[in-house]
Kinemage of the C-alpha trace (Angstrom):
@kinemage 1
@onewidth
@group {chain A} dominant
@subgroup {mainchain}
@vectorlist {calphas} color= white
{ca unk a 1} P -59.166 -56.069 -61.297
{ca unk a 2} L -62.301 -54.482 -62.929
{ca unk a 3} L -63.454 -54.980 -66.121
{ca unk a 4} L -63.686 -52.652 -68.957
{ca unk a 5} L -67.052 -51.661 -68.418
{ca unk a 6} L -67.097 -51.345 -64.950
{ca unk a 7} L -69.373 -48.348 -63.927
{ca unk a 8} L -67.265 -45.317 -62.224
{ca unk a 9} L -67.882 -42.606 -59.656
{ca unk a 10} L -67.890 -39.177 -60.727
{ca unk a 11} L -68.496 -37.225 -57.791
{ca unk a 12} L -68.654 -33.514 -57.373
{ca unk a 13} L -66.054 -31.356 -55.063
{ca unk a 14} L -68.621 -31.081 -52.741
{ca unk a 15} L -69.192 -34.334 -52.384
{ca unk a 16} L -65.105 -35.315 -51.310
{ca unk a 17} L -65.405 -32.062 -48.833
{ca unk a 18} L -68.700 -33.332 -47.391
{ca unk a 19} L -66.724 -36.730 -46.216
{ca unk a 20} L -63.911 -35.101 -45.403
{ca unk a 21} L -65.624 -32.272 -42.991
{ca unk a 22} L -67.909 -35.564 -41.336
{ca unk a 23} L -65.005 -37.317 -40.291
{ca unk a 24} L -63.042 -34.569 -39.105
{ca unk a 25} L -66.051 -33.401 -37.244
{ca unk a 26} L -66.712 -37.082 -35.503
{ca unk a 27} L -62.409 -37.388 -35.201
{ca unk a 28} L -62.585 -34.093 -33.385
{ca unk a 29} L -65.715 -35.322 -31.349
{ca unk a 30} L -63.592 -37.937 -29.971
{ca unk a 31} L -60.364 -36.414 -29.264
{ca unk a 32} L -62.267 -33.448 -27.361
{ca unk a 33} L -64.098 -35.978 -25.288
{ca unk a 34} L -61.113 -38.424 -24.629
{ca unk a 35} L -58.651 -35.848 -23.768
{ca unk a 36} L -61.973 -34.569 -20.812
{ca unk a 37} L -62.287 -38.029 -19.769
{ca unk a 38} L -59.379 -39.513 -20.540
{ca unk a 39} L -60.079 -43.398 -19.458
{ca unk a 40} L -60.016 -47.106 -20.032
{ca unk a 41} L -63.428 -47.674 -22.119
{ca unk a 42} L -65.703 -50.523 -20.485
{ca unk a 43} L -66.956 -53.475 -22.655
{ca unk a 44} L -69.988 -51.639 -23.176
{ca unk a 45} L -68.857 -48.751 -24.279
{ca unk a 46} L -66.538 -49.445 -26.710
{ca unk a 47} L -69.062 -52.307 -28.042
{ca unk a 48} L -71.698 -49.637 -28.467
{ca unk a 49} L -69.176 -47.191 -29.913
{ca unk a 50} L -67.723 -49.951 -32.565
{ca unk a 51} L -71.573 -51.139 -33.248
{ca unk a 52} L -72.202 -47.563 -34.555
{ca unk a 53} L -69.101 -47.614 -36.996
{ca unk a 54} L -70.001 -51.265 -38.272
{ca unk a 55} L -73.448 -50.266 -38.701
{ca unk a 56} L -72.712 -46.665 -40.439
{ca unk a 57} L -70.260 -48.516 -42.886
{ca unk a 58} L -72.726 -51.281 -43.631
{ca unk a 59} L -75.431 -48.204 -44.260
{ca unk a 60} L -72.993 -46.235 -46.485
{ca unk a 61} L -72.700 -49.888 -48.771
{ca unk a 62} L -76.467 -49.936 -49.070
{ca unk a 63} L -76.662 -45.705 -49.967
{ca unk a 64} L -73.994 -47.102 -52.658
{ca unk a 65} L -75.789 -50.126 -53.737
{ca unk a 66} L -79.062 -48.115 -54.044
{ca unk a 67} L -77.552 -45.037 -55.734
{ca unk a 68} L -73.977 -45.686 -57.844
{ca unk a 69} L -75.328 -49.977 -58.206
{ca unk a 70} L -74.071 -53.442 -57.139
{ca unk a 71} L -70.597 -53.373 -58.431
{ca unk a 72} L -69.646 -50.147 -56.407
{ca unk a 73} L -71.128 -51.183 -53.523
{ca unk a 74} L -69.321 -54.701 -53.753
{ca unk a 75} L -66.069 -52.974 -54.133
{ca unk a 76} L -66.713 -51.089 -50.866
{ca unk a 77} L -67.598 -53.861 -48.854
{ca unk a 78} L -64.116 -56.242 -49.956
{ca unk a 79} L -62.485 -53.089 -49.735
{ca unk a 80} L -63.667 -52.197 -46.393
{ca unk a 81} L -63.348 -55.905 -45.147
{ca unk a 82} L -59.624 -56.101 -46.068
{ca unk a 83} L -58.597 -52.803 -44.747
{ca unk a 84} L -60.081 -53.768 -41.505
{ca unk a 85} L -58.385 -57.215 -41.363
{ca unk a 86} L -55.355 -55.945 -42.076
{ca unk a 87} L -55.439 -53.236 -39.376
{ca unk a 88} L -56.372 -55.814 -37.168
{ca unk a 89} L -53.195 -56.896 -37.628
{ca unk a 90} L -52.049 -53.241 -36.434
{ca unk a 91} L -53.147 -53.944 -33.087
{ca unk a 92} L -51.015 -56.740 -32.011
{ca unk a 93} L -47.782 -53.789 -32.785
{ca unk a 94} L -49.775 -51.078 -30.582
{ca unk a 95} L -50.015 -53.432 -27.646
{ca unk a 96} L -46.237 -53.578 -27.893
{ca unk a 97} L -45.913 -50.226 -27.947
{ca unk a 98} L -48.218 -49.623 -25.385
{ca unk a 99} L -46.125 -51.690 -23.368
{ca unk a 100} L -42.968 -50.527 -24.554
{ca unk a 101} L -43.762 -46.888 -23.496
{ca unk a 102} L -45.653 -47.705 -19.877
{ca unk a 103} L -48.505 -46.090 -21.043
{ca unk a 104} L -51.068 -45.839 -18.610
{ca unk a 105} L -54.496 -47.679 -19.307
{ca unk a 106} L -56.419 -44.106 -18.829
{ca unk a 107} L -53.855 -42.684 -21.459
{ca unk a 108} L -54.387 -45.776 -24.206
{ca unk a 109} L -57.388 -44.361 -25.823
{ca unk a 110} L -56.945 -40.515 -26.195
{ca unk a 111} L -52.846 -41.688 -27.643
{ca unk a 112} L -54.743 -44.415 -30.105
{ca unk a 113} L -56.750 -41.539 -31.086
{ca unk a 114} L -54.142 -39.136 -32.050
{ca unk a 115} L -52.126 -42.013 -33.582
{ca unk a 116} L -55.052 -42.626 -35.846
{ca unk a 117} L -55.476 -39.396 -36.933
{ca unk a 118} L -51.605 -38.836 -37.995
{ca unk a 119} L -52.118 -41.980 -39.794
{ca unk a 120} L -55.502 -41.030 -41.462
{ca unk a 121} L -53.939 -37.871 -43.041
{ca unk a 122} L -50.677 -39.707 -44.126
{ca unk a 123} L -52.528 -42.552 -45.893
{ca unk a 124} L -55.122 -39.464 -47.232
{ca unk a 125} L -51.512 -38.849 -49.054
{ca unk a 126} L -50.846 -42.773 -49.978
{ca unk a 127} L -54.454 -42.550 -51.230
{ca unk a 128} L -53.773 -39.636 -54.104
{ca unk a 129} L -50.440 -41.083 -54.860
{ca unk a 130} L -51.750 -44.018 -55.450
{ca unk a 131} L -54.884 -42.761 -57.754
{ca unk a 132} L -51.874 -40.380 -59.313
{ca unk a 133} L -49.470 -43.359 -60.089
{ca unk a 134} L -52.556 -45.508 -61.799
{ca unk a 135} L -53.996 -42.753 -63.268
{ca unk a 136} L -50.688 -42.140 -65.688
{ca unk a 137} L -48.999 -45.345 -65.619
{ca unk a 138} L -50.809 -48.731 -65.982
{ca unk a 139} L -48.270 -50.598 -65.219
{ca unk a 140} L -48.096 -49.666 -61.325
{ca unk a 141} L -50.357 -52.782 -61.369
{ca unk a 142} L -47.498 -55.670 -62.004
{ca unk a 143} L -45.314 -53.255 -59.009
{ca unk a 144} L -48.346 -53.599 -56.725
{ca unk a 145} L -49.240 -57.085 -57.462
{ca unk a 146} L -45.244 -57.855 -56.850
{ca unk a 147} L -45.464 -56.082 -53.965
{ca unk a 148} L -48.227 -57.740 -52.485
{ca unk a 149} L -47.045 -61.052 -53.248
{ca unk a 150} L -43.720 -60.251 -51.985
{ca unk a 151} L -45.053 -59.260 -48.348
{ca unk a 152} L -47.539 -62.600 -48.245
{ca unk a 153} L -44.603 -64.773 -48.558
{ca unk a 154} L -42.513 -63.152 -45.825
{ca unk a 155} L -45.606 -63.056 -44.049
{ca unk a 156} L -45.523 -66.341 -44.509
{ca unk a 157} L -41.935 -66.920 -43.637
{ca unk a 158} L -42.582 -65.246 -40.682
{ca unk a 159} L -45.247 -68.036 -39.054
{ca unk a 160} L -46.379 -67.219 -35.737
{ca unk a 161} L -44.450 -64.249 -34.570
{ca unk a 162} L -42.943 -65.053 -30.917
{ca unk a 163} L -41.713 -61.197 -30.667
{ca unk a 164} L -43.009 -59.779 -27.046
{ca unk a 165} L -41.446 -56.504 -27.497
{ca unk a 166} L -41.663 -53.736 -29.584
{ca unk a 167} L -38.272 -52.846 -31.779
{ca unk a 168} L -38.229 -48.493 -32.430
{ca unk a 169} L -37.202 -47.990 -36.496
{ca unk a 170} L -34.701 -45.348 -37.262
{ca unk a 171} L -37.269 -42.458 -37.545
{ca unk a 172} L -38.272 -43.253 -33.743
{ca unk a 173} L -35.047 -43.126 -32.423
{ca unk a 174} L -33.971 -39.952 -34.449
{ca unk a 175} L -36.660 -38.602 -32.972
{ca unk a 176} L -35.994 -39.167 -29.536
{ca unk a 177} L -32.579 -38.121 -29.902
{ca unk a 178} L -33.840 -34.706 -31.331
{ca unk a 179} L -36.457 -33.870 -28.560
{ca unk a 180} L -35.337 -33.886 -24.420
{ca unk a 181} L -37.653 -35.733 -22.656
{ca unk a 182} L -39.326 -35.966 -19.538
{ca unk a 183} L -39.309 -40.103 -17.726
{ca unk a 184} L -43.456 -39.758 -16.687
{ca unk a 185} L -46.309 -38.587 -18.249
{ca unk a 186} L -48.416 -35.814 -17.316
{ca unk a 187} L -51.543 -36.349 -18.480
{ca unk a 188} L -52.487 -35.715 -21.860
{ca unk a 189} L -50.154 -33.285 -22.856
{ca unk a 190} L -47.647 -33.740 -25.261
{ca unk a 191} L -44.975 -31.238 -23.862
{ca unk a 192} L -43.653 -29.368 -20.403
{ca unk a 193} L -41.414 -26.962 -18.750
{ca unk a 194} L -39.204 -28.088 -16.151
{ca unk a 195} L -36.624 -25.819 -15.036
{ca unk a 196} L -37.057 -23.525 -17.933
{ca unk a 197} L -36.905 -26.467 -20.085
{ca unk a 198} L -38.728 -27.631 -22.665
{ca unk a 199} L -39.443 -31.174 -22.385
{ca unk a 200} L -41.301 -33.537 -24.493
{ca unk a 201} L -43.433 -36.421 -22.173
{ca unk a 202} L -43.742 -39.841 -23.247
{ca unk a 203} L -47.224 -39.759 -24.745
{ca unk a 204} L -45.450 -37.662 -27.314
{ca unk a 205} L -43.242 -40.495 -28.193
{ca unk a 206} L -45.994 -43.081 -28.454
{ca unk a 207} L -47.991 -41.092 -30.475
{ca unk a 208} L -45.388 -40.755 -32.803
{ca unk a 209} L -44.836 -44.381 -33.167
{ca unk a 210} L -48.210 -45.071 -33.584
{ca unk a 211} L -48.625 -42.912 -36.558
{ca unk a 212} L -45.252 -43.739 -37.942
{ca unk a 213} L -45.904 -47.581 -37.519
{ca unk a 214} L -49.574 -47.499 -38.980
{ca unk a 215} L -47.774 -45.729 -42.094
{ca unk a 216} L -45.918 -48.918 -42.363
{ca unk a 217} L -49.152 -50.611 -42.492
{ca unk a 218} L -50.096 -48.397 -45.305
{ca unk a 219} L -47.679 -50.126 -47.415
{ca unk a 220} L -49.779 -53.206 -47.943
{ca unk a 221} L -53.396 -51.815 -47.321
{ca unk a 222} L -53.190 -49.198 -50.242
{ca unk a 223} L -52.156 -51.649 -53.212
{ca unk a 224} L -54.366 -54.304 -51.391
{ca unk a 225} L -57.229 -52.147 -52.406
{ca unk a 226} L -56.044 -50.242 -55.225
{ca unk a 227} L -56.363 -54.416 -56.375
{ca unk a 228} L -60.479 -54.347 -55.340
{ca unk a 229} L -61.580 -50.738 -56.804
{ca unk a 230} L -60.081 -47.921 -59.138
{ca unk a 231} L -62.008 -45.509 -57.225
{ca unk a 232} L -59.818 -43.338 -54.861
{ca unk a 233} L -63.256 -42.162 -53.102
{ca unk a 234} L -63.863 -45.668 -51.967
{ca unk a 235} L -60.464 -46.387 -51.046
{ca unk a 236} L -60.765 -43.268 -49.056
{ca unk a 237} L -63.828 -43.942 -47.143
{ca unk a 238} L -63.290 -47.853 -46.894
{ca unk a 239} L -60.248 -46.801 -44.867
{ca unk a 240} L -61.760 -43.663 -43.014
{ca unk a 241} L -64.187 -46.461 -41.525
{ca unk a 242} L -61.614 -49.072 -41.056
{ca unk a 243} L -59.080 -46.985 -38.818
{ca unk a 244} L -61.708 -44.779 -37.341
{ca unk a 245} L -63.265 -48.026 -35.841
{ca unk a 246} L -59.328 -49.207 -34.778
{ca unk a 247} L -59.360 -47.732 -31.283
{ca unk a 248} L -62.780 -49.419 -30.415
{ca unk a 249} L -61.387 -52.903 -31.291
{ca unk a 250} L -58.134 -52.422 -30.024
{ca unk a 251} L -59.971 -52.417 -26.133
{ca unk a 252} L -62.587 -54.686 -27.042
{ca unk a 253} L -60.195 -57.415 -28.741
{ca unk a 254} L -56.794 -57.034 -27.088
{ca unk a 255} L -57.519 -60.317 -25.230
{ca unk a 256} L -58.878 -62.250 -28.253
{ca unk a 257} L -55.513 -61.158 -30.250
{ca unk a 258} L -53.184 -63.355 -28.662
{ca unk a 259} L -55.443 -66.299 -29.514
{ca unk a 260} L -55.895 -65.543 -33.420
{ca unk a 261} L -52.516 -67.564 -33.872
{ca unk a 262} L -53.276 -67.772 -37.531
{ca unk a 263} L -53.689 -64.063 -38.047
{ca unk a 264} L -50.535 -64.187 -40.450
{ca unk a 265} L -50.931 -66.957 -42.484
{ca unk a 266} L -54.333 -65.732 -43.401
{ca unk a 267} L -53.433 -62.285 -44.387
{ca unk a 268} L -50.895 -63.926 -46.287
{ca unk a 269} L -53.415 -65.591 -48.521
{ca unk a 270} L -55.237 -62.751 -48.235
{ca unk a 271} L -52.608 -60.380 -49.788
{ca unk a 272} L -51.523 -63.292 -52.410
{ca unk a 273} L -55.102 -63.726 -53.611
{ca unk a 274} L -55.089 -59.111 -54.499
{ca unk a 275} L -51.623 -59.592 -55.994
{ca unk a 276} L -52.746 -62.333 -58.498
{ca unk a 277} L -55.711 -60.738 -59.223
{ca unk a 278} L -53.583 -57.232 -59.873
{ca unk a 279} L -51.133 -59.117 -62.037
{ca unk a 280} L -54.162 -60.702 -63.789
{ca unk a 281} L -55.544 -56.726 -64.080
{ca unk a 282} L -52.512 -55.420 -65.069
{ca unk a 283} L -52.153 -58.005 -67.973
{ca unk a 284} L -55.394 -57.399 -69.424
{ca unk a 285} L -54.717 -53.381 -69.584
{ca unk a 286} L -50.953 -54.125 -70.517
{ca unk a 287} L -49.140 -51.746 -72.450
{ca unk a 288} L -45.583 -52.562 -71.595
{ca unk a 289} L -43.592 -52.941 -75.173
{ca unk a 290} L -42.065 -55.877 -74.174
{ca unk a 291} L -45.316 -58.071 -72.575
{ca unk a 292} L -47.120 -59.560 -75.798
{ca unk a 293} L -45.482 -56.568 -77.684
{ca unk a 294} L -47.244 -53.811 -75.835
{ca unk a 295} L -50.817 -55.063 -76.694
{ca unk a 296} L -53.349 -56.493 -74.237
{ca unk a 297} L -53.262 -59.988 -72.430
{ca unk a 298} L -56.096 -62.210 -73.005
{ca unk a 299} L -56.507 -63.484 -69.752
{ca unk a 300} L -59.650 -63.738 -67.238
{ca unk a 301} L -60.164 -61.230 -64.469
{ca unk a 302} L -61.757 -62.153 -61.185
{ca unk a 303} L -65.042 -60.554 -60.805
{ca unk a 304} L -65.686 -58.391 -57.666
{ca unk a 305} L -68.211 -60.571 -56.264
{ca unk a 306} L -65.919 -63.703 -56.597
{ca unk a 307} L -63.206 -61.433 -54.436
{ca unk a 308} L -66.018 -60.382 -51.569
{ca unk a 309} L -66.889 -64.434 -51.266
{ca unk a 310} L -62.601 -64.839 -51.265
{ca unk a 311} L -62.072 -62.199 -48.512
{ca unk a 312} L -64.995 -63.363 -46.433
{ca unk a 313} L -63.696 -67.149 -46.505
{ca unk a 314} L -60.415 -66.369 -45.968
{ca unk a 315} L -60.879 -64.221 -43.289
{ca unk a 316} L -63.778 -66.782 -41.681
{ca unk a 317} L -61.152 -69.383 -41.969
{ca unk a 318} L -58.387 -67.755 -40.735
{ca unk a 319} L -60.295 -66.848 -37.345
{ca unk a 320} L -62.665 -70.424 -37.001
{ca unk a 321} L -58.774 -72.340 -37.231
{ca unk a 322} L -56.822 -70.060 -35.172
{ca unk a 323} L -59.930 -70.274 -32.173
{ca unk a 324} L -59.812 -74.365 -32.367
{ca unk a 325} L -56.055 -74.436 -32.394
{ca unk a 326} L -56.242 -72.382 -29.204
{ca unk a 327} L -58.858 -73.785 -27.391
{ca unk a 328} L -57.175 -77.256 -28.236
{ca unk a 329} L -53.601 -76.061 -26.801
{ca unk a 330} L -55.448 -74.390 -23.663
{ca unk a 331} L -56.940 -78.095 -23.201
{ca unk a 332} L -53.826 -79.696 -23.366
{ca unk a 333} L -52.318 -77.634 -20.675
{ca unk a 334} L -54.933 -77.621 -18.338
{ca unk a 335} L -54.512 -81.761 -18.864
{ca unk a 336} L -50.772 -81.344 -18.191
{ca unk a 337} L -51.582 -79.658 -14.978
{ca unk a 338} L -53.967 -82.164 -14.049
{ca unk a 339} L -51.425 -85.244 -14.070
């Protein structure tokens, strides 16, 4: 992963509270505003909206670069980059389960909201479990560069998914077995009376499954880039800006989605690339009695430069292939037509 003399972040309190309080402030901005106006956001807006999130992440790697240096900064940006390619992959399961659930198109953004904050705080708790784990046992590293290998080649396996329809994991149907429901929504609210009653409405349900199913997510993202920094601030912030940016590209690319036919594969390679290069960590800090007798492996580590250029090929790959295979098949049916 890093080596030895890799510089470190040693931030004050303050510092982790100031982050925290901005993004709840700007989370809370946006819930207040959705649930006023609650809409389907134009092109426009949701391009502006998403240019402002780009742009303030891109600004927060330069404050980094300029005061904590190169190598930080680095870290942030692959870090930053993955998290957001992976939850790109998130949005292909929240169409389902926008469509699963009916939800109505003025509902989609103020539920994707919610969803996204349930999942920021429960990955807030992947995030210090995570920094816990490496921070007393070294050898998490070979588990999360398993891990990660494991889940490229079923990713793999997988191909092109052909699933249409979103399948509801235990937790999802124990909870709609617990709570009474209502069949239509009203509105933004989450619960109502009905003949003394209290019902839950269907937005309640989605939101659930959006948090629950981002949480899933979680499971890859956090090793991913547990594999690209050691700092739990930047794995913290590279995924406050990745998710908080989510709802803004799941309007903006829910078309484009269905033609990144790829998307898998390159994850895949994307998620096989971190797990070498944890196994190749975790060797050089081994300490396991019964790996080269508990002492450290003399192998190379991949710098954090070398993983930036990686991600940004991989990912530039994945999308360049996945747009020429479509346009190609699109081609080929309109000429089918034709005759």
């Amino acid at each position: 992963m890093l080596p030895a003399a890799t510089p470190s972040l040693d931030l004050p309190a303050w510092a982790w509270w100031a982050t925290i309080i901005v993004a709840a402030l700007v989370l809370a901005f946006d819930v207040v505003w959705i649930a006023r106006n609650p809409h389907r956001p134009s092109n426009k807006e949701t391009g502006i909206a998403l240019g402002i999130y780009v742009g303030a992440a891109i600004l927060f790697g330069l404050g980094m670069w300029a005061f904590a240096g190169a190598q930080l900064a680095g870290e942030f940006y692959a870090g930053w980059l993955t998290e957001y390619s992976l939850s790109v992959d998130n949005l292909f399961i929240f169409l389902l389960i926008m469509a699963k659930f009916a939800v109505p198109e003025k509902l989609q953004q103020f539920a994707l909201m919610i969803g996204i904050i349930i999942a920021i705080v429960l990955r807030g708790l992947f995030i210090w479990l995570g920094a816990a784990a490496i921070e007393n046992f070294s050898w998490v590293f070979y588990i999360f560069g398993a891990f990660l290998l494991y889940t490229a080649l079923k990713l793999v396996r997988e191909g092109e998914s052909d699933d249409d329809e979103y399948e509801e994991n235990r937790f999802m149907k124990a909870v709609e077995a617990r709570f009474p429901a209502t069949q239509h929504y009203e509105g933004t609210r989450f619960f109502v009376r009905e003949n003394g009653k209290r019902l839950a409405t269907p937005l309640f349900f989605v939101i659930i499954a959006l948090g629950t199913t981002d949480l899933l997510f979680a499971l890859d993202s956090i090793p991913a880039i547990y594999g690209l920094t050691k700092e739990p601030y930047i794995v913290l912030v590279a995924n406050l800006f990745a998710l908080m940016g989510l709802r803004q590209l799941y309007f903006l690319l829910g078309g484009l989605l269905q033609k990144l036919v790829y998307l898998s594969i390159g994850l895949a390679v994307l998620l096989a690339f971190i797990g070498v290069k944890l196994l190749l960590h975790a060797l050089h800090t081994n300490e396991l009695p019964f790996i080269n007798g508990g002492e450290n492996v003399d192998v190379p580590e991949i710098p954090i430069w070398a993983s930036l250029l990686a991600i940004v090929l991989i990912l530039g790959t994945t999308t360049v292939l996945s747009l020429r295979k479509t346009r190609r098949d699109e081609r080929e049916a309109q000429g089918r037509l034709d005759t």
